[in-house]
C-alpha positions, 0 to 999 in steps of 0.5 A: 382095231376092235378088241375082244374079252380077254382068255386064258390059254395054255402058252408055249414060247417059240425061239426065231420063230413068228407064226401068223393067222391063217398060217399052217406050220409044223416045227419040233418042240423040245422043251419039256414045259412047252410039251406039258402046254400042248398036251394040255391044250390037246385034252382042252379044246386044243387051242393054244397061244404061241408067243416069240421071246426076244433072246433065243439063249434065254432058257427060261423066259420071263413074261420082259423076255417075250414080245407082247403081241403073238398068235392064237393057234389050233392044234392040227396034229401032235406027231411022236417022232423016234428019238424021243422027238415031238413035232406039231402041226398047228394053224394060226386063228388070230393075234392075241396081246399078252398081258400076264403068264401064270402057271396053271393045271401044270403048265403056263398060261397067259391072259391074253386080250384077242385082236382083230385081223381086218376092219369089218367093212369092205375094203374101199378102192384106194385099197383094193387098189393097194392089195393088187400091188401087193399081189403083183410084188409078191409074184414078182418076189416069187420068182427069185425065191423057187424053192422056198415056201412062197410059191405055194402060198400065191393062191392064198394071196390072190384069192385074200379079200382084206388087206390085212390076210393079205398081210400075213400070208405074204409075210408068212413067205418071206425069207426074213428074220424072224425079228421083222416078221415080229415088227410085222405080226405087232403092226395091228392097223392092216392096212399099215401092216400091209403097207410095210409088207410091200416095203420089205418085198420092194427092199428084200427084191433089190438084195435078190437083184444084186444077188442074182448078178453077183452069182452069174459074175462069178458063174465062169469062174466056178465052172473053171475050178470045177475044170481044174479039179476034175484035172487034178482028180485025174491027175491022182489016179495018174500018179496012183498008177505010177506009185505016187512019186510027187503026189500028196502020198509022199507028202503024207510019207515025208510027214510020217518019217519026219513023225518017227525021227521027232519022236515026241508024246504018244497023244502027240504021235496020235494026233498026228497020225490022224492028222495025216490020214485026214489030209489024205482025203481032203481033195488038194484044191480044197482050201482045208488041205493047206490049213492041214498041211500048215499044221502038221509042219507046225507040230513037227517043227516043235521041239519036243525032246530036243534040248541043250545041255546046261553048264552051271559054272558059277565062276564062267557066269560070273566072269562073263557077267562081268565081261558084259556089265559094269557095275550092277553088283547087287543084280550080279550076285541075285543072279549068281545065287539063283544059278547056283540054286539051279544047280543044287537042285535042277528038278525044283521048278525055277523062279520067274526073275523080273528085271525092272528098271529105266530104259537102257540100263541093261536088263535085255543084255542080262538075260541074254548074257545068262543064257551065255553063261549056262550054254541055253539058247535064247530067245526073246519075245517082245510083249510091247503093244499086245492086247490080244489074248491070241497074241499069247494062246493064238487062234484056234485053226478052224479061224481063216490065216490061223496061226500059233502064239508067240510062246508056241512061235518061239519055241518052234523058232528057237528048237530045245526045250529048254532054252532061256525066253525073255519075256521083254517089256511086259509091263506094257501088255494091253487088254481090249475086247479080244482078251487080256494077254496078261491073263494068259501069260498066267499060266505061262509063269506058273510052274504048276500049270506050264507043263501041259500048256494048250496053244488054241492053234496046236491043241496039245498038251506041250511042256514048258517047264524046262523054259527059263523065263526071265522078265523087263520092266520099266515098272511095277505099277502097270503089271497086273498083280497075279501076274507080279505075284509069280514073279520075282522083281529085281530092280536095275537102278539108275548109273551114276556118271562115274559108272558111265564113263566106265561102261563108254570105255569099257564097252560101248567104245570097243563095241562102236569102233568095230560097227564102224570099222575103226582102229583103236589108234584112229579115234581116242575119247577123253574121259573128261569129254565123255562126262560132257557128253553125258551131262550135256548131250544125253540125260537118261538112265542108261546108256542107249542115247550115250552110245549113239552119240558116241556111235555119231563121232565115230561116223564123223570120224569115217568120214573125215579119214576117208575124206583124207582130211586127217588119219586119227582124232583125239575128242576133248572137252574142247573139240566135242561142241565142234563134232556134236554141236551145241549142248542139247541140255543146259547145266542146272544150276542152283541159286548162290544165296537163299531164297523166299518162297523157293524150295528145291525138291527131287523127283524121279522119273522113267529116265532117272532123278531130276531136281525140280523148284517150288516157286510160292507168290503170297498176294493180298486177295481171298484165299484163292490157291492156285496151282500151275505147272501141268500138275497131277492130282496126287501133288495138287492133294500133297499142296492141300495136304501142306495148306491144312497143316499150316493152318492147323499149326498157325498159332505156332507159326509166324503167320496171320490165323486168317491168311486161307482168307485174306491171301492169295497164294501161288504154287508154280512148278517151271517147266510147265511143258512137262507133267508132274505128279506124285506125292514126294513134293509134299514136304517142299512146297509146305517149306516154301509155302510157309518161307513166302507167308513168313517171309523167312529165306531157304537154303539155297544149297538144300534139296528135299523129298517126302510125303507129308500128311496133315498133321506134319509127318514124313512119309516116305518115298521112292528113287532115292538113289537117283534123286540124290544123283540129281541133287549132287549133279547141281551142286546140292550139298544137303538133302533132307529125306524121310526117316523111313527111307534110312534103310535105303541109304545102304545100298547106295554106294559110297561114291554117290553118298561122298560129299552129301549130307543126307538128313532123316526127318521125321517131321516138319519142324525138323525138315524147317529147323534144316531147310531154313537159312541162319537166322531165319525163322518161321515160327512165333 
């Protein structure tokens, strides 16, 4: 296309608008640097260059923020309209290409290069041909769009001579987005341009099409709800005349008595009334109606006043805790001391507890054994799975099937406002695009916000700073830190099998024969056949997997009595393997005589500790290290960790000073089907790494844990309590544990600590001096 010399003119930018050449428009102008462009332009020839920008929230744009190609106008008419409002009427002259912006005489400019309209020669027949498709497409276009602009542009469009007018002033009547009348306005070849115009007329036809049918499909179905609220407007008057005995009046009358009996905050009481006014006038088939209906019986179904009154007797809340759980002293007494606190001083706003610890060790029934205690009803919220903020705040009404969070649904379910709410597994909140619930549960837990809390749905300040929140966790790492920082973290350790025995008998006995339907004197479990259910048929933390497998005896034993095979069953350690089956978990045991390259570590997990075997091979190679055993990065860098103190250390140690590179050594964890990471492995494969170098053998009755660093130091370490459960449950007679963790070794009842020798270290000589068998030495 030819192009003319370049201009410099006054340049205002338009937001979702594309005006074409030839094309007459009229549109407000806000703001206040286009209002000094086109006074501008009016005292200087009155010409001016529109350009569109690319992003219509952009308030300030930038030459990037606007398209390249926009029109050359001229000022018609420039109308001051009441309101302080401007309006102007321009027509297009030509396509202009921006190629710079610059701020000049008070207002921008832009050096823009002119383009041409049409070729300068006269259409051949191919293309005349062309133009009378268009001009038939856009009559047919016409007819689906009546009340639009485009009837009127169709004598231009007849009376165009080159395809590219012919272009614009179509496009100028099409009803589409301002972007594709852009692609449009940037097409500078005219008869490509029109060519694309009578594609979007084809495609913009057949959505007209689909329309059309669609609106007369749904025609009959309109004419009956115009029917049917006729009806029900006739229905109303009906009803007026009568007093309005079933109408929306008595609803409006029941909302207004149930308002008067709730009594809650004045700006409550105000909202409501209003509420109901507003529902007074929404005609009933209208779906607004029932979006009002639902949320004025949501506010009155609130407390607001209603509470319980609290008993802070410390020797009943003692005596149930104690009916409820065995064992947990240390929780117990936290428990006691934050009650006691409550009652010395009932207006101080409450700490948020967290009760974290394995699965099924009790922490739900705590909470719900506390709300016992001080006569508070409860109500527990699960947060497993929610990745919504709306889960917590919910949606605000305007939205279709709006309701309200769960906190405000909690409320409303339990009805004081001062119950105990459990706020469980809130370790396994989850963010997405939608929010992150842990965020909103910020202002939840604190006491300096949660007295005028807003519900998205309710859209009132509501109060609670009466709720006692108590907290579940299976752990601390995934719980965002402002959120733990509101809290107070009370940790439920693992049982020990002693502990157990004592909760099976106390509790869970008691608890599965009534479920069951079952006497005392009908089904008796041993002691000693507990200690085998629970060594082999359920390795966990807690009791859960304990009691449906005593759950499943009882079973077994309804049947059998009621098959009239016997009247009452006695389970031993010999008959259990015939009610329950093989064992599911096969003892672990220990090696009888000390070992080259194997080492016994500990480990915890979500379930509790477990024992876990270094296995070393050292072969004739190059220095390749190989780690297997579905190993986590942190332990591959404990194993790098452990290779970097030996070599540092190999003029002391009774290895070659060249072993990283003439052999091949070979770190295997068993049990390669489960994922192992974490850095409390660090000392045993050191241990075992330099026992299959030396050659030198490990007690076979030693278990070991820490962190190492690459100067040989014990860090250290996490679930202590539970690894040494796992290393005495095998027969582990001695276990070496960071020096650091010897404050830990006090809380841990002497019943776990009996006939264990627990040995601090320090450093790794100390952890060899321990771990090595009689005799054996690793150094030189």
């Amino acid at each position: 296309m030819e192009q003319k010399d370049k201009k410099l003119l006054p340049m205002m930018v338009l937001r979702t608008l594309t005006v074409f050449p030839d094309m007459v428009i009229s549109f407000p102008v806000s703001r206040q640097k286009s209002i000094d462009a086109l006074q501008f332009a009016e005292e200087n020839g009155k010409r001016i260059f529109l350009v569109t920008q690319k992003v219509a929230s952009i308030a300030n744009p930038e030459k990037e923020d606007l398209y390249d190609v926009g029109t050359i106008v001229d000022i018609k008419q420039i109308l001051k309209l009441p309101g302080n409002m401007t309006h102007v009427i321009v027509e297009g002259v030509a396509r202009g290409k921006l190629l710079h912006m610059k701020k000049q005489s008070g207002c921008d400019h832009a050096e823009i290069l002119p383009l041409a309209q049409d070729f300068p020669e006269e259409p051949d027949v191919s293309v005349l041909a062309t133009m009378r498709i268009a001009v038939d497409l856009y009559q047919e276009y016409i007819k689906f769009v009546p009340n639009s602009t485009a009837p009127d542009l169709y004598e231009n469009v007849k009376a165009a001579e080159k395809p590219g007018r012919l272009a614009d002033y179509i496009a100028s009547g099409l009803e589409v987005s301002f972007a594709m009348k852009q692609r449009i306005l940037e097409t500078l070849h005219p008869f490509e341009r029109l060519q694309k115009v009578m594609e979007i007329m084809r495609y913009e036809k057949q959505i007209l099409l689909v329309k059309k049918e669609i609106e007369s499909k749904t025609k009959e179905t309109i004419d009956k709800s115009q029917r049917d609220y006729f009806l029900r407007e006739e229905m109303k008057v009906i009803q007026k005349e009568l007093g309005d005995k079933d109408g929306i009046g008595a609803d409006a009358e029941a909302f207004r008595k149930r308002l008067a009996e709730k009594n809650p905050p004045e700006e409550v009481r105000s909202a409501v009334e209003k509420e109901i006014e507003r529902m007074i006038k929404i005609p009933v088939t209208s779906p607004e109606s029932n979006v009002s209906r639902s949320y004025i019986d949501t506010i009155l179904n609130l407390p607001w006043n209603e509470t319980t009154k609290e008993t802070f007797d410390l020797a009943k809340a003692e005596k149930i805790l104690n009916e409820d759980h065995y064992g947990l002293q240390k929780v117990k007494e936290r428990i006691l001391e934050y009650l006691a606190v409550r009652k010395n001083a009932p207006e101080e706003k409450a700490t948020i507890l967290c009760l974290v610890g394995p699965p099924g060790v009790g922490k739900t029934s705590i909470a719900r054994s506390i709300a016992k205690a001080i006569n508070r009803k409860y109500v527990r919220m699960s947060l497993g799975g929610v990745k919504d903020e709306s889960e917590i705040r919910g949606h605000r009404k305007t939205y279709i099937g709006a309701m309200p969070g769960r906190i405000i649904n909690a409320m409303k379910q339990v009805g004081t406002i001062n119950p105990l709410m459990l706020l469980d597994e809130v370790d396994k909140l989850g963010s997405s695009y939608n929010g992150d619930p842990a965020a909103a549960l910020l202002e939840v837990l604190d006491s300096e916000q949660n007295f005028s809390f807003r519900d998205h749905y309710v859209e009132l300040p509501y109060d609670l700073s009466k709720v006692m929140f108590i907290c579940t966790a299976n752990s601390t790492d995934t719980i965002s830190p402002p959120l733990l920082d509101r809290m107070e973290i009370i940790r439920l350790s693992s049982y020990t099998e002693t502990e157990k025995v004592h909760i099976a008998k106390e509790h869970l006995m008691h608890k599965q024969l009534k479920r069951h339907g079952l006497k005392a004197s009908q089904l008796k479990i041993k002691s000693e056949a507990i200690a085998t259910m629970i060594d082999g048929y359920t390795r966990e933390a807690g009791v859960r997997q304990l009691e449906r497998t005593i759950g499943e005896i009882c079973r077994k034993t309804v049947k059998s009595i009621m098959a009239g095979e016997r009247k009452s069953l006695v389970v031993t350690e010999k008959n259990l393997e015939t009610l329950l089956g093989k064992r599911k978990y096969a003892e672990e045991t220990i090696f009888k005589e000390p070992q080259v390259g194997i080492v016994r570590g500990l480990a915890w997990t979500s379930v509790g500790g477990t024992t876990i075997s270094v296995e070393v091979n050292c072969m004739p190679g190059s220095g390749k290290f190989y780690l297997t055993g579905n190993l986590g990065k942190v332990m591959k860098e404990s194993a790098d960790a452990a290779i970097s103190y030996i070599r540092s250390q190999s003029s002391m140690f009774a290895v070659e000073p060249d072993f990283y590179k003439t052999t091949d050594i070979h770190i295997h964890i068993p049990e390669g089907a489960t994922p192992k990471d974490g850095p409390s492995a660090g000392i045993t494969m050191t241990t075992a790494i330099l026992s299959a170098l030396t050659g030198a053998k490990v007690r076979h009755d030693v278990a070991m844990t820490g962190e190492v660093t690459i100067r040989g130091r014990v860090l250290p370490i996490g679930g202590l309590q539970e690894k040494i459960l796992a290393a005495k449950k095998v027969g582990i007679k001695k276990v070496l544990l960071p020096f650091a963790n010897q404050k830990d070794l006090e809380e841990i009842s002497e019943e776990i600590k009996e006939g264990m020798e627990l040995v601090a270290v320090k450093e790794m000589d100390e952890v060899l001096h321990h771990a090595l068998a009689k005799g054996e030495s690793v150094w030189k």
